[in-house]
BADO-459078 format. One record per residue (C-alpha): residue in one letter; x negated, y negated, z negated. Coordinates in Angstrom, 3 decimals. Example, Ala and Ser with C-alpha at 12.3 -4.5 7.8 and 13.67 -1.06 7.14 Angstrom:
<atoms>
rest/X/Y/Z
a/-12.300/4.500/-7.800
s/-13.670/1.060/-7.140
</atoms>
This chain:
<atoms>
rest/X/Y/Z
x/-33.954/3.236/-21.260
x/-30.642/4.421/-22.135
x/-29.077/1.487/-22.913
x/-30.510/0.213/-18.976
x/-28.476/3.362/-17.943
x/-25.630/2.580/-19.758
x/-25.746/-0.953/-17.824
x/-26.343/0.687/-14.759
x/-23.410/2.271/-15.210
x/-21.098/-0.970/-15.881
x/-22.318/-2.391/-12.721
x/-21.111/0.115/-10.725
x/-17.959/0.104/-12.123
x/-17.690/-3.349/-11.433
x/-18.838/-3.079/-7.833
x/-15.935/-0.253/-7.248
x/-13.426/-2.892/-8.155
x/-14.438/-5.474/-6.055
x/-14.495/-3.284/-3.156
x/-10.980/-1.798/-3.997
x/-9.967/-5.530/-3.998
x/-12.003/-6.288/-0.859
x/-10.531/-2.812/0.877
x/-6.537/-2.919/-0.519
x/-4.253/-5.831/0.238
x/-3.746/-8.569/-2.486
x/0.136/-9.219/-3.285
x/-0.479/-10.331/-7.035
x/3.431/-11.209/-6.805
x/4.164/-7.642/-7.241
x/1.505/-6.775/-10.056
x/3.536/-4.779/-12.629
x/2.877/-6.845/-16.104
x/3.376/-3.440/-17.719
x/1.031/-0.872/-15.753
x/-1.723/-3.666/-16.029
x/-1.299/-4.040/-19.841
x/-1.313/-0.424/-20.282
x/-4.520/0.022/-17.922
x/-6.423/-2.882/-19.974
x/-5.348/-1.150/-23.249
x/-6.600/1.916/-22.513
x/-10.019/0.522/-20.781
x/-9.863/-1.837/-24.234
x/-9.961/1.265/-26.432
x/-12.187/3.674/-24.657
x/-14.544/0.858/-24.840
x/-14.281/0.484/-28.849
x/-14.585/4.575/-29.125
x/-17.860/3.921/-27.059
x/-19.119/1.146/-28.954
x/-18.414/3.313/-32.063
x/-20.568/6.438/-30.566
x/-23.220/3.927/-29.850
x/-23.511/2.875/-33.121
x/-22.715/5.795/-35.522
x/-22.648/8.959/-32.931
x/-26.456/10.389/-33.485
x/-28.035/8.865/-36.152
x/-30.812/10.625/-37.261
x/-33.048/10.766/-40.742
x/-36.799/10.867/-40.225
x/-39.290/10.318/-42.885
x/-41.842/7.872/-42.541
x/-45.492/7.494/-43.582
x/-47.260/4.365/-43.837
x/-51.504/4.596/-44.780
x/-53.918/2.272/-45.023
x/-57.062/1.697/-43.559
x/-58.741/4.178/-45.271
x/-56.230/6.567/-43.803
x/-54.873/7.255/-47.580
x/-51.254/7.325/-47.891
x/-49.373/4.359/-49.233
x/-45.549/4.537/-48.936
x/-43.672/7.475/-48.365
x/-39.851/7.164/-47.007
x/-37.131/7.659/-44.934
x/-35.288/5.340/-41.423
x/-32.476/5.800/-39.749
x/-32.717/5.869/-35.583
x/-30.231/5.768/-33.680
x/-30.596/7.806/-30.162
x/-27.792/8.525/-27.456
x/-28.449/11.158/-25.685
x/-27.543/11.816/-22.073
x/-24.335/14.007/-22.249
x/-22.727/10.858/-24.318
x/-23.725/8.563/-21.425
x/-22.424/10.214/-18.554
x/-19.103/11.036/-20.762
x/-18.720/7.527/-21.575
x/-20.274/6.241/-18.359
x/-17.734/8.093/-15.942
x/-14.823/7.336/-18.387
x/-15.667/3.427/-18.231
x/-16.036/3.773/-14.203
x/-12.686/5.407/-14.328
x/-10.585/3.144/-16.414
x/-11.975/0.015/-14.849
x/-11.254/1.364/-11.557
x/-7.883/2.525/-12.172
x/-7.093/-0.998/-13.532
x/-8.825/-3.015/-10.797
x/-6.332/-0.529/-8.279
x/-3.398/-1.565/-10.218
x/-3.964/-5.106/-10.122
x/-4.386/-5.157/-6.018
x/-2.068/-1.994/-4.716
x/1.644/-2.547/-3.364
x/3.588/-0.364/-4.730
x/5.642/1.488/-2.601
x/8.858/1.232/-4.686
x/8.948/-2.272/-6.233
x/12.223/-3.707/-8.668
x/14.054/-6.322/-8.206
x/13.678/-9.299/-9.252
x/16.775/-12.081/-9.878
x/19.987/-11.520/-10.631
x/19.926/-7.306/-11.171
x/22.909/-6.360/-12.574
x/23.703/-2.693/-14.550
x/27.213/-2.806/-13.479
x/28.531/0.395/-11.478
x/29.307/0.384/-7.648
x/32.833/-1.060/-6.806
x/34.708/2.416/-6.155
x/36.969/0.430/-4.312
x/34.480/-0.917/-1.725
x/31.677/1.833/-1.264
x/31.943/4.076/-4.057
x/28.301/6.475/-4.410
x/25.890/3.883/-3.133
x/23.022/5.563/-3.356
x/19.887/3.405/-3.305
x/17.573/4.769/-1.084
x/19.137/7.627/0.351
x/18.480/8.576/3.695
x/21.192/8.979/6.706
x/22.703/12.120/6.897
x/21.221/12.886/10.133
x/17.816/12.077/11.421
x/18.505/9.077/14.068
x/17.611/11.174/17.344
x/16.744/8.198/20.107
x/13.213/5.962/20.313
x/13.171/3.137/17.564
x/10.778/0.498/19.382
x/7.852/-0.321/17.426
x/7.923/-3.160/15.292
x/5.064/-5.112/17.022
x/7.071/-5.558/19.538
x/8.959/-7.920/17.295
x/9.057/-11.456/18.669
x/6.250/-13.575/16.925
x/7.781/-17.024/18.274
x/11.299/-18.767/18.468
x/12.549/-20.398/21.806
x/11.782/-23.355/22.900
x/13.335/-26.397/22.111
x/13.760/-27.065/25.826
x/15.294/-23.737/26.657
x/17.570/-23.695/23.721
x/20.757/-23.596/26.012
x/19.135/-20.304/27.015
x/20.375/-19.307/23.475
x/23.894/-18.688/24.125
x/25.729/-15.796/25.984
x/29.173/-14.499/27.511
x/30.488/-10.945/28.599
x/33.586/-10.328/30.337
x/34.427/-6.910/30.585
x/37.854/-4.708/31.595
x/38.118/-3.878/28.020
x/36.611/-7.229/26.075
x/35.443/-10.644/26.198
x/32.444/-11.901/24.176
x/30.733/-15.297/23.848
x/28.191/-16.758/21.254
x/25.741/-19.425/20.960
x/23.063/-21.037/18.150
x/22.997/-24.134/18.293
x/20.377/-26.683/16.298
x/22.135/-28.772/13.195
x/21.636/-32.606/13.288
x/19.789/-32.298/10.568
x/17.308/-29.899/12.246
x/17.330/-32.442/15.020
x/16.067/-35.194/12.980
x/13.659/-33.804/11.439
x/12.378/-31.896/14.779
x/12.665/-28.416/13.450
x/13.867/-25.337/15.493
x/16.680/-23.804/15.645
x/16.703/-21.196/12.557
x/19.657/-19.360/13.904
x/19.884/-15.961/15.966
x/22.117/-13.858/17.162
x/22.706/-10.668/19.669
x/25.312/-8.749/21.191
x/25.637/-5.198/22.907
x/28.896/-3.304/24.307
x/28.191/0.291/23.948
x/30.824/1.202/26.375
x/34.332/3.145/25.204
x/35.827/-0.084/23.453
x/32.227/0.365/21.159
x/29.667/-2.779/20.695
x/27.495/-4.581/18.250
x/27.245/-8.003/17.014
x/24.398/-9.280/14.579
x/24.223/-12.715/13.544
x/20.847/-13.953/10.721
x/20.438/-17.576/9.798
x/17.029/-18.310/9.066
x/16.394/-19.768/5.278
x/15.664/-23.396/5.711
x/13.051/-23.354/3.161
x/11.119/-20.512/4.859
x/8.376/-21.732/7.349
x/8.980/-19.224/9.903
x/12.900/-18.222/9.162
x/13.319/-18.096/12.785
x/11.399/-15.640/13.422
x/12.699/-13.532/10.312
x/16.338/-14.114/11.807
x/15.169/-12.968/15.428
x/13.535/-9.766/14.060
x/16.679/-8.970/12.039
x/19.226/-9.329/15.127
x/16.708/-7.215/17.625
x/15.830/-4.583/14.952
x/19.425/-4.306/13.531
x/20.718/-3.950/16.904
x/18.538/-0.848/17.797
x/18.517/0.625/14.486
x/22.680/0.830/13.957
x/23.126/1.845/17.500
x/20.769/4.721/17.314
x/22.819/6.141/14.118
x/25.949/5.700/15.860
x/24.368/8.048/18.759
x/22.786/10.035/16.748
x/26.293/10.524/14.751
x/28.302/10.774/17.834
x/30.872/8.477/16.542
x/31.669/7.373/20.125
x/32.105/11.160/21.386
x/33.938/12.468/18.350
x/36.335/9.184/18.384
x/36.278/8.930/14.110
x/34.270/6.448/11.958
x/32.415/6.904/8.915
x/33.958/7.275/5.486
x/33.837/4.205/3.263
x/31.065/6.327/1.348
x/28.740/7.388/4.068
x/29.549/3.663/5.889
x/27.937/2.180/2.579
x/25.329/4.707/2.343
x/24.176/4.582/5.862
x/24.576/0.808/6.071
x/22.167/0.253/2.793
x/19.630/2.194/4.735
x/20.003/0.728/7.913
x/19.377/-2.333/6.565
x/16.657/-1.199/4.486
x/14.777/-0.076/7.570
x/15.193/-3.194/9.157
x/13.599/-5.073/5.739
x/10.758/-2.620/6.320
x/10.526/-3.846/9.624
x/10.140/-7.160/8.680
x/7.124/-6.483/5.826
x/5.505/-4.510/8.699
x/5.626/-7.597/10.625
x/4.492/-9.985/8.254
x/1.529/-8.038/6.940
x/0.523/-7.637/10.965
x/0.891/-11.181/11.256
x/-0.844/-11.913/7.699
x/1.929/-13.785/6.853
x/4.357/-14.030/3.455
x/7.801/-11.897/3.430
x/9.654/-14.684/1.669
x/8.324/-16.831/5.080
x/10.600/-14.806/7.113
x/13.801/-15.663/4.559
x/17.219/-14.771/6.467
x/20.595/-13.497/6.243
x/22.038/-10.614/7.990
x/25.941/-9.703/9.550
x/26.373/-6.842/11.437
x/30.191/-5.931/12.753
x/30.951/-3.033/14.522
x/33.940/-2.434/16.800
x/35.774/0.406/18.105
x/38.939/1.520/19.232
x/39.402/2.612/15.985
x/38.627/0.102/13.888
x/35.494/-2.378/12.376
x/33.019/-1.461/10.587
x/31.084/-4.724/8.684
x/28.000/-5.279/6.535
x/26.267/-7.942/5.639
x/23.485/-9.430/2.843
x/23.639/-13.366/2.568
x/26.424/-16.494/3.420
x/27.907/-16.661/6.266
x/31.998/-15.349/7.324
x/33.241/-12.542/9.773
x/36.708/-11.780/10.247
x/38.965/-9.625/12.838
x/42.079/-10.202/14.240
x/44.618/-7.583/13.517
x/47.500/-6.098/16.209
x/49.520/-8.820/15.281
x/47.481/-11.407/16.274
x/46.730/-12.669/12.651
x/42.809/-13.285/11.767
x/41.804/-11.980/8.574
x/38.314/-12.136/6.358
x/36.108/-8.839/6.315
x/33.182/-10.159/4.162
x/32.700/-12.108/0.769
x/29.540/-14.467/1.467
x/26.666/-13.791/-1.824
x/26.658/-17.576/-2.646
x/25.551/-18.270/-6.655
x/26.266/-20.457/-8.908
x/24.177/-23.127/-7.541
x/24.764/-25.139/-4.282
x/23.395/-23.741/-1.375
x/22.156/-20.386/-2.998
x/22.539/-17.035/-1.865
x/19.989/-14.055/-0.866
x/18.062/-12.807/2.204
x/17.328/-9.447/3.468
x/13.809/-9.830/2.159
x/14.821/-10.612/-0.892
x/13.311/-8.222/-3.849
x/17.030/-6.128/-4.504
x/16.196/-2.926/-3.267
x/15.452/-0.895/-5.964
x/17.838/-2.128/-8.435
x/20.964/0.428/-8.075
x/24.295/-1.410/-7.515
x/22.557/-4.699/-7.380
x/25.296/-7.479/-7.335
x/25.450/-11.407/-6.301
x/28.505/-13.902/-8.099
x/30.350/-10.166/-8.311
x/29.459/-8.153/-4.858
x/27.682/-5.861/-3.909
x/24.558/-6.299/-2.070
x/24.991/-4.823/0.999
x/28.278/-5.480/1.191
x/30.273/-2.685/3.348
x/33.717/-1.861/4.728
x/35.323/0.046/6.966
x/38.632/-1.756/8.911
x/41.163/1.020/9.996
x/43.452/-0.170/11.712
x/43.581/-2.165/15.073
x/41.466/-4.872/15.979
x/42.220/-7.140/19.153
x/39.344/-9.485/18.135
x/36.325/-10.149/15.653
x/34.322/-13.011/14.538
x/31.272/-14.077/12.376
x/29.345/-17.050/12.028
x/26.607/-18.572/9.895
x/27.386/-21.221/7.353
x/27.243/-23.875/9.421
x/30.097/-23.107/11.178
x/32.180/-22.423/8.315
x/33.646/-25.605/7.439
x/35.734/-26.250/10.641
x/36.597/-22.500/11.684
x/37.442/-21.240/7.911
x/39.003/-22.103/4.737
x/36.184/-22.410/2.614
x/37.572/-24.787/-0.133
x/41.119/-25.238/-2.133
x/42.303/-26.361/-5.239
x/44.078/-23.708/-7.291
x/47.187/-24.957/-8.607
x/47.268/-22.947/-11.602
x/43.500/-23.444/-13.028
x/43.046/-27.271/-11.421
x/39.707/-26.185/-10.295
x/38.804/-25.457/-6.466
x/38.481/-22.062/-5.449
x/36.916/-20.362/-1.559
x/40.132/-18.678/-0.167
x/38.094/-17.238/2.202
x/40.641/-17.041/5.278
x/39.961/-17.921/9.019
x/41.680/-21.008/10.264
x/44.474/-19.851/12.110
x/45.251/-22.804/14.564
x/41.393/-22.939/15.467
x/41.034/-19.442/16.339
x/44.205/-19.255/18.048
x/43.003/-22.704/20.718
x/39.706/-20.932/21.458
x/40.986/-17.830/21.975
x/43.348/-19.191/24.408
x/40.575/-21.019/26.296
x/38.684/-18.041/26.548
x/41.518/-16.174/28.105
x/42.001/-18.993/30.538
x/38.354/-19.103/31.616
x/38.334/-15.399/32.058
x/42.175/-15.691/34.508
x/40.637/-18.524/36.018
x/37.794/-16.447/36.912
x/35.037/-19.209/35.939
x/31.288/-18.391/36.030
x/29.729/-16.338/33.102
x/26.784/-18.793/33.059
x/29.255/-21.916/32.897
x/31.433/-20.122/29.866
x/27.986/-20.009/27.762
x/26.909/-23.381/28.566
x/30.569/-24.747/27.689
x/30.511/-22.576/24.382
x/26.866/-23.904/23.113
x/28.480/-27.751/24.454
x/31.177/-27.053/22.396
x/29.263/-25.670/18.976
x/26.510/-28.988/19.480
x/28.571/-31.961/20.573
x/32.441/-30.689/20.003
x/34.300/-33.067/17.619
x/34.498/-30.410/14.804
x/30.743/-29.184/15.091
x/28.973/-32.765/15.961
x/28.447/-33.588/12.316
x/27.267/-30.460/10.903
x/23.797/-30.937/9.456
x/23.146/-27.216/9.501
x/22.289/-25.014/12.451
x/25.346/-23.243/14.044
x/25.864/-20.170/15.439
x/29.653/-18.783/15.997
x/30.318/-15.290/18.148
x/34.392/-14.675/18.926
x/35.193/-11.219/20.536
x/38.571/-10.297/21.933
x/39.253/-6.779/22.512
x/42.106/-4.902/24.006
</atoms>
């Protein structure tokens, strides 16, 4: 009977872990190898210590009589019998029903503060360039205005049809702002969509936003990962700038707090994305994209960014200049997303930056710019052969004579008074069929501010 009871027990142990499997969401990618093999050693040896009480824990000495038929008595002796008693089987009972179910919970819980995976690095944060990161620490102030809720994330990309519709121009007293994503001929041949998004928003004072994400190409549903980024980006950076009262107060951030407050930004806008997936029942690394965020004031720029991709400004002098260093690796084509698995390693680094990458720009901007990769070839210097090593080397400066034409155009469309919806037409025409962009396998998208 016992040893039914001790089966009994087993069973229900097992049952509890296949409804904690059934109840809490699988994501065996982020099992922790060393909680599991600590939870299966300890289950391991709790089960050896019971096997042991089983076997030697009450053993007891009885004598034993044996008679014949006549009832005389014909051997005389002593057997050992083993009995188990039930205080032993409910102690080793609830402790099996408790290891098994810890382990099972292990194996099928998130945890809420996963490590990184690829490329962590133990180096300290660049003092130069956002010295104190802090991780996960929160913004100084609690963001005061109404953060939409995720769901209302878009769950589709635009049509192929009303692609056009993806490009945009704002002429205001104070600036001028135009941008467009654009499909790469090599999305075109193989009938994908465009994997590219972008958004603008002028805050008003000489303030406004630009995001630009490009979409991983090797992610089934980057397009939708890039959209969420630029919406929830948008809303999440201009509700700390409110809530900071950067506009009213006329300052920006300190190259600290910028860094700090950046990281979690961008943090919340990778919880976002999870949030999104696991409504849609859908993988993270699906929604695979980049993310550059620029900033303008009156004062200066503030930039960020995780992923390829260029920004620059153009200073009171009318010279462009670089405000990012893409994370590219060693291998062609490689860099990192926003839903990448970095978050928890401190400091965490890509071919020698920091991931985000911050900075604060003080001193005055007349114009800004940022792009995904596939624009970088004909609007940057992306590739030069050092002299002194003989091997070729990213210089990472705008093309001067190429920002220099557009910006010209721009200010002749905007004397010239010509329609807002003909200026964002002409700029997608330009980034699809324009002699620099026509080749370009990869999907475009190119934003170029000018500011007074």
């Amino acid at each position: 009977m016992m040893r039914n009871f001790i089966w009994v027990l087993l069973l229900l142990s097992l049952s509890t872990g296949v409804w904690a499997q059934k109840r809490l969401p699988p994501v065996k990618k982020n099992i922790n190898k060393q909680h599991y093999d600590e939870g299966w050693d300890i289950g391991w040896k709790c089960w050896l210590s019971f096997q042991k009480d089983w076997e030697n824990g009450n053993i007891r000495e009885q004598k034993v009589e044996k008679r014949d038929a006549s009832g005389k008595q014909q051997q005389q002796g002593t057997e050992k019998k083993t009995e188990i008693d039930m205080k032993t089987c409910i102690k080793w009972g609830g402790t099996l029903i408790m290891v098994f179910g810890v382990c099972t919970v292990i194996l099928v819980r998130r945890k809420k503060r996963k490590r990184g995976n690829a490329f962590v690095s133990d180096d300290k944060a660049d003092e130069s360039n956002g010295k104190g990161m802090a991780g996960d620490k929160e913004l100084p102030k609690k963001p005061v205005g109404v953060i939409p809720s995720v769901k209302s994330a878009p769950d589709i990309s635009p049509a192929v049809s009303d692609s056009k519709c993806n490009s945009f121009c704002m002429d205001g007293d104070n600036h001028l702002v135009i941008g467009a994503s654009v499909r790469g001929k090599g999305h075109l041949q193989m009938e994908l969509p465009c994997q590219d998004n972008h958004k603008y928003t002028y805050l008003g004072k000489g303030w406004g936003i630009a995001v630009v994400s490009d979409g991983a190409g090797s992610a089934t549903k980057s397009q939708i990962g890039s959209k969420i980024v630029v919406e929830r980006a948008t809303t999440h950076f201009i509700d700390v700038i409110k809530s900071m009262k950067w506009m009213e107060c006329g300052l920006l951030p300190s190259n600290e707090d910028w860094s700090q407050i950046a990281y979690s930004v961008l943090r919340k806008v990778y919880d976002d994305i999870v949030v999104f997936a696991q409504n849609k029942e859908i993988e993270v690394k699906d929604l695979n994209a980049t993310a550059i965020v620029l900033i303008h004031s009156p004062f200066g720029l503030l930039s960020t960014h995780i992923g390829d991709g260029r920004a620059g400004y153009r200073n009171s002098d009318g010279e462009w200049c670089s405000v990012i260093v893409p994370h590219k690796g060693e291998e062609a084509n490689q860099t990192i997303f926003i839903t990448s698995q970095f978050w928890n390693a401190p400091s965490f680094r890509l071919s020698g930056h920091l991931i985000p990458e911050s900075r604060v720009v003080r001193e005055k901007v007349t114009g800004f710019t940022l792009m995904s990769d596939g624009c970088e070839s004909t609007s940057w210097q992306v590739s030069r052969m050092d002299g002194n090593t003989g091997k070729v080397c990213d210089p990472n400066l705008p093309f001067q004579k190429f920002y220099d034409a557009v910006t010209k155009t721009l200010v002749q469309y905007h004397q010239e008074n010509v329609d807002i919806t003909e200026r964002a037409e002409s700029w997608y025409s330009f980034l699809d069929s324009g002699n620099a962009f026509r080749s370009e396998s990869d999907d475009k998208t190119l934003i170029i501010g000018l500011i007074q």
